[in-house]
N, C-alpha and C positions, 0 to 999 in steps of 0.2 A: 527388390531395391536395384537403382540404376549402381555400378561402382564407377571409380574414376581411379589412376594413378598412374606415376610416371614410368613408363616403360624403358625407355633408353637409362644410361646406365646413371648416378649420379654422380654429383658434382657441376663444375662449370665446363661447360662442353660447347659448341659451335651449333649443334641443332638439341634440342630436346624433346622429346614424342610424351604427350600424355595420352593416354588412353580412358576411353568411356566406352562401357558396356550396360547395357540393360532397356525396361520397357520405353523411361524417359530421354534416352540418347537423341531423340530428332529435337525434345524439347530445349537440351543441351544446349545443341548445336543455333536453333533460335533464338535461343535466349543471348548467348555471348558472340552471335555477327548480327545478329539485329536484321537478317534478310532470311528469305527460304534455304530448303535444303539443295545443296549443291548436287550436281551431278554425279549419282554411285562410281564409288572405285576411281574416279578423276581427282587427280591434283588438282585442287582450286587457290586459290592468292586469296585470303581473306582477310579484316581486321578484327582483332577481335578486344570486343569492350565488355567492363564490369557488368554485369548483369543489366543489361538493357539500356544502359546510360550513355555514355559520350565520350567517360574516360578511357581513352587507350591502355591495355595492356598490352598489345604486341600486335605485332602485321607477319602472319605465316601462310603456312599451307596446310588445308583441310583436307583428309579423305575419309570418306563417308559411305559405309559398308551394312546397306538393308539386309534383317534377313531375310533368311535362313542363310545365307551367303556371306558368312564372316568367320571370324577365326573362333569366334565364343556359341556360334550358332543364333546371337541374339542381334540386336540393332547397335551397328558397332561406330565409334570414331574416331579418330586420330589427329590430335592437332601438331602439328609440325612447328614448335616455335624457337626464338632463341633460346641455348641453354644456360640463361645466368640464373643462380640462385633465388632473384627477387621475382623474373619473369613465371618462373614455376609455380613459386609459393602464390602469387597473384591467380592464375587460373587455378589452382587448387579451391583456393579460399573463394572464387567466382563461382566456381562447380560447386563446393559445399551447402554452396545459399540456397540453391534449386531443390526444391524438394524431392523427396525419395533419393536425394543422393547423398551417398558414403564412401568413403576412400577404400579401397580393395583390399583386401584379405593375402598374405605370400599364398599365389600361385592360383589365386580365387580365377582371373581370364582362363588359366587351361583347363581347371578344375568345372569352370560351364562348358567349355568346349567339348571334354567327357561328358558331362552329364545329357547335353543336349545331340551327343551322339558321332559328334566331330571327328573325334579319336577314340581308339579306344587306353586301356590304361598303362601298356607296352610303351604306345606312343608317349603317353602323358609323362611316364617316366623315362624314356629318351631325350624329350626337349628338355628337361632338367639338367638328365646326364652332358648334353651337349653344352648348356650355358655354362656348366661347370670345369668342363673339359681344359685340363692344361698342357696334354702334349697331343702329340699327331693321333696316336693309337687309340688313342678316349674318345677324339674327335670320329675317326672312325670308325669305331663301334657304334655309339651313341646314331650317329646316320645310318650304318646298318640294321640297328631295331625300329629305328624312324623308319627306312623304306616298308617293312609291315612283311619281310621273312619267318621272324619267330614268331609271329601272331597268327601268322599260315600254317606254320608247322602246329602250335596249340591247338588253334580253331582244328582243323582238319584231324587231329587223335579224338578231339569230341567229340564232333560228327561219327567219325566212325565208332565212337564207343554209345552215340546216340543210337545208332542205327540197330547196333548187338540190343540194345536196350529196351528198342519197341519190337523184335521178337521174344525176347525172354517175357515181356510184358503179356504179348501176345497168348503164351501158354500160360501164362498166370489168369487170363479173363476167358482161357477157353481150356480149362485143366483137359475137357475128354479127350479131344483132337489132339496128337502128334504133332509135334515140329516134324518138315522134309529133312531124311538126312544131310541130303544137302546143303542146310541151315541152321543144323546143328555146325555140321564140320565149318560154314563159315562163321560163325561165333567163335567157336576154339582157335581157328586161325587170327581171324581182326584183331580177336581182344590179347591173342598171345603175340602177336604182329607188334600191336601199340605196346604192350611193357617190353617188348626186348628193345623198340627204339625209345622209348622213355631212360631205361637205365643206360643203355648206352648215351645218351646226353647227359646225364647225369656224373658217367665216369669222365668226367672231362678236365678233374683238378683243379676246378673253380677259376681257371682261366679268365673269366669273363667277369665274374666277383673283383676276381686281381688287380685287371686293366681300371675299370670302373674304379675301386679303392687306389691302388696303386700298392707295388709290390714290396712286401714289408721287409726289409733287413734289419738283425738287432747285430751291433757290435756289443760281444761278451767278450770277458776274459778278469782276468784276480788287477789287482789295483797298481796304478802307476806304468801299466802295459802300454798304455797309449790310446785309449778307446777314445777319449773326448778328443785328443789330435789330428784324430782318423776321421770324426765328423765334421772337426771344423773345414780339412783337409777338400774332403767332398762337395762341401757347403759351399766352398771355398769363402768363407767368415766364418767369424768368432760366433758360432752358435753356443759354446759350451767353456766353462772354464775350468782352463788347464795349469795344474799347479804340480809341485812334487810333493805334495801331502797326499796322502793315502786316505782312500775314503770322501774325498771330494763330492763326487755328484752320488746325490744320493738316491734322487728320481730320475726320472726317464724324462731324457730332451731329444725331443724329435726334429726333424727336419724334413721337408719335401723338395724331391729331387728332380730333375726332368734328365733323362741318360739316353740319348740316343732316341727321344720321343717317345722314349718308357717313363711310367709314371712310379716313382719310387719315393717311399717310408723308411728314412734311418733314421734310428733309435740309437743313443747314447746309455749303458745303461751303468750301475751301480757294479764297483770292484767286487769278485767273486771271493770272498775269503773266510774264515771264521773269523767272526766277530762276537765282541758281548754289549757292544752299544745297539740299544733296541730299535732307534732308529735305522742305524745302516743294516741294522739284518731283516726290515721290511725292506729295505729299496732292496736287496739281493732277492727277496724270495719274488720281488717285484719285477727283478730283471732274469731270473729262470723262466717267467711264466712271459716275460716277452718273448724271448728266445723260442720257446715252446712255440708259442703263436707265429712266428716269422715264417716267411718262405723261405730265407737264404740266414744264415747264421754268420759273421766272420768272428771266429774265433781269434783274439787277437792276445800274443803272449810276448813276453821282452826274451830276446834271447838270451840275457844274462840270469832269466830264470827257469829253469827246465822243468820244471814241477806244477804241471797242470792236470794230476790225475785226478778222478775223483769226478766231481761234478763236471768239471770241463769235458774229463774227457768222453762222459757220456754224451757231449751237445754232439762229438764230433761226425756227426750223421753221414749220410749223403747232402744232405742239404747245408752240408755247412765249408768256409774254408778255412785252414789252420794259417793266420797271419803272422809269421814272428817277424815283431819291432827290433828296431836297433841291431840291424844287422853291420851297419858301424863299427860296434862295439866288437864284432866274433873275430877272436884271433885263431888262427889254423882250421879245423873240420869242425863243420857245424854239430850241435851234439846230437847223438844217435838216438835218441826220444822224439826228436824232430821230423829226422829221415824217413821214420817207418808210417810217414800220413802225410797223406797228401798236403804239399803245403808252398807259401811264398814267402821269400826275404824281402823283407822293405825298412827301410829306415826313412821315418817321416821328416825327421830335424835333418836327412842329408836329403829330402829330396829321390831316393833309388828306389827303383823299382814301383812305384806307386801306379805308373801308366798300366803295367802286367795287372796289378789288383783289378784298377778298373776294367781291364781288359776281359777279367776271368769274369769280372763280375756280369758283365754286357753278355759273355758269352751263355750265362746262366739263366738271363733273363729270355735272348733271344731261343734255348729250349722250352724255359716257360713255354712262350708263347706261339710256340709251334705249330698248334691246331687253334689256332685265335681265329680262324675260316669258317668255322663250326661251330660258333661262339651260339648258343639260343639262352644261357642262365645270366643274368646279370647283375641279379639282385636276392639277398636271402630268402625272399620270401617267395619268388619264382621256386628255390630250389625246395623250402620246407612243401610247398601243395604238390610239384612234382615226386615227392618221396612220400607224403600222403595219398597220390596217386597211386602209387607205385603199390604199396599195403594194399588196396580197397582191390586192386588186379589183384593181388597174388593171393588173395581168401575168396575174388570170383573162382579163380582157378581150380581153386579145393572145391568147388559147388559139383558133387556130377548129380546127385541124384535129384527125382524130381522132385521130391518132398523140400528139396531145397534154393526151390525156383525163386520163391518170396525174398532169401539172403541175398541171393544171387544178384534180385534185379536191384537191391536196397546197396551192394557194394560196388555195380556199376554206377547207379544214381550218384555215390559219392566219390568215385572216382572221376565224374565228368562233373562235378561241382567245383570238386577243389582243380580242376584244368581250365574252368570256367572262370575263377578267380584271379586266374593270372591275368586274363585280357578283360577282364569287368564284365563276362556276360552273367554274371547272376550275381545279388545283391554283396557291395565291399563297402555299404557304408562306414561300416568300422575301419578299414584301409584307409579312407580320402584324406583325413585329417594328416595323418603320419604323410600317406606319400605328398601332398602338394605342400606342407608346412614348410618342404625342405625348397620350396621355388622362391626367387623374391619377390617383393610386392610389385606387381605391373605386370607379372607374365602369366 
């Protein structure tokens, strides 16, 4: 089937791009200027009318992309027209009429693109990452798996684990013959070469996860602290409502942040306290298990209450900071339960100290992402085949003897499948669906 849909963004916009891919694209493009096919790749001035008729729908510009020399690998086109509401839906419903043609599937142009060989799946999930991108750091990742680094670095541990792969094969189809020593010892090298840089990418704190999602902070702390102040604070709106009743938010209210062209997740979450309403004791056990999950934790407690032991004070990690509210309120020495952890005074209703929070907090993210240079993970399922990887080496590694050549070559074979999966060189039909669903319709 030929697809068709609107590629630029929606709404009423100054230009709007529709897109057609497929066998019938030249018939398309005949059908609605009523003339031959314009010249490849050239901006052309065209008119273009309801299916072969007379009625005007719009006066734009055509370009027109033969293959194998397009973005989808198939017969490609773009009509350049005005972006009102009415002028789209009109060539939509023109394109519809033509046979074999159907409106595109989210992410169906990049998803031929891979299939037809274009890019590979690295790629396919980069231009996603990038359309999605809302600060600097996303933007530059997302182009950094686009230029085709970590598809270099995959491709290239396959090959070498290909290569260990057609000699072990080789003493499997010729048992009497010897391997040379010196192809035994470069097997033991190659294949111990590729897992020591395999885990070492792996030790990398999901850095790359991070950026891509953005960096998760949960404000905890027992009720009427100030948690939902501190988010509106950040938000700088009314994301959350703040009362002096205890027990307010019961669920988790997020927000997305951009700090310094970090991409940041704060969570609002439910007062820490014993309770017997069955409600507020799932939002708490709801907001331990965010906590849990966050990168940075601000622990946040009112200075007129010193009694945060207990579940608080296990969050107090390294990964967390001790926030006391309502520094306002402390007459003489702060209390000495405070002192002994690391921590900051702020009072949100006066306005102090809130710059330092942000400040600690930038400073937290900018170690995050320290080794963001060495970024090759950047999605779970890169990292689940790389640790699948990682197993199928380290029970090659157990293989010495010969009787167990056959294991041997069965747990390289799987170790350069699931390395193969990451860039699409051996079958993801089961992948396609999940990764291109998340593009929208037209790209």
């Amino acid at each position: 089937m030929t697809i068709y849909a609107l590629s630029s963004g929606t709404g009423v916009s100054g230009i709007a791009v529709i897109r057609v891919s497929g066998r019938d694209t030249a018939k398309v493009i005949k059908e609605l200027t009523g003339s031959q096919l314009p010249k490849p790749r050239m901006a052309t001035l065209k008119k273009f009318n309801k299916n072969g008729g007379k009625e005007l729908i719009d006066e734009g510009v055509i370009i027109w992309f033969p293959a194998p020399n397009s973005y989808t690998g198939e017969d490609m086109v773009e009509f350049h027209v005005h972006g009102s509401r009415a002028v789209v839906k009109a060539m939509h419903l023109a394109i519809a009429k033509i046979k074999n043609c159907r409106l595109a599937e989210p992410g169906e142009f990049t998803k031929r693109a891979f299939q037809n060989g274009r890019i590979n799946l690295l790629k396919a999930e980069s231009i996603a990452d990038l359309i999605s991108a809302e600060t600097e750091i996303q933007r530059k990742q997302a182009l950094k798996i686009m230029s085709g680094k970590s598809s270099q670095k995959f491709n290239s541990w396959r090959e070498k684990l290909l290569k260990v792969l057609s000699h072990v094969e080789a003493k499997i189809d010729f048992p009497d013959e010897d391997l040379p020593k010196n192809i035994i010892k470069e097997i033991q090298k190659t294949s111990y070469r590729v897992l020591s840089e395999i885990k070492k990418s792996l030790n990398d704190h999901k850095v790359g996860e991070i950026i891509r999602e953005g960096f998760k902070i949960a404000i905890v702390g027992p009720p009427n602290s100030g948690k939902s102040s501190l988010l509106n604070y950040l938000s700088k709106r009314d994301v959350a409502i703040v009362s002096e009743i205890a027990g307010t938010t019961r669920d988790v209210i997020e927000t997305h942040l951009n700090l310094d062209g970090y991409p940041v997740i704060v969570s609002d979450t439910a007062g820490i306290r014993d309770s017997k309403n069955e409600i507020e004791k799932k939002g708490i056990k709801i907001a331990l298990k965010r906590a849990e999950d966050s990168d940075l934790k601000l622990i946040i407690v009112s200075s007129k209450n010193a009694d945060f032991k207990g579940v608080l004070n296990q969050l107090l990690t390294k990964n967390a900071i001790l926030v006391v509210n309502k520094s306002d309120l402390i007459k003489g020495k702060l209390n000495s339960k405070f002192r002994k952890y690391e921590h900051i005074l702020i009072s949100i209703k006066k306005n102090i100290n809130l710059n330092k929070l942000i400040s600690k907090i930038k400073n937290k993210l900018k170690n995050k992402f320290t080794s963001s240079e060495d970024i090759l993970i950047t999605r779970e399922r890169h990292r689940q085949n790389l640790i699948n990887c990682v197993k199928h080496l380290e029970n090659f590694q157990k293989k010495k003897s010969d009787h167990d050549f056959d294991k041997a070559a069965e747990d390289l074979r799987l170790a350069t499948r699931h390395l193969g999966m990451i860039v699409g060189k051996v079958d993801v039909e089961e992948l396609l669906g999940s990764i291109f669903n998340d593009f929208c319709i037209g790209k």
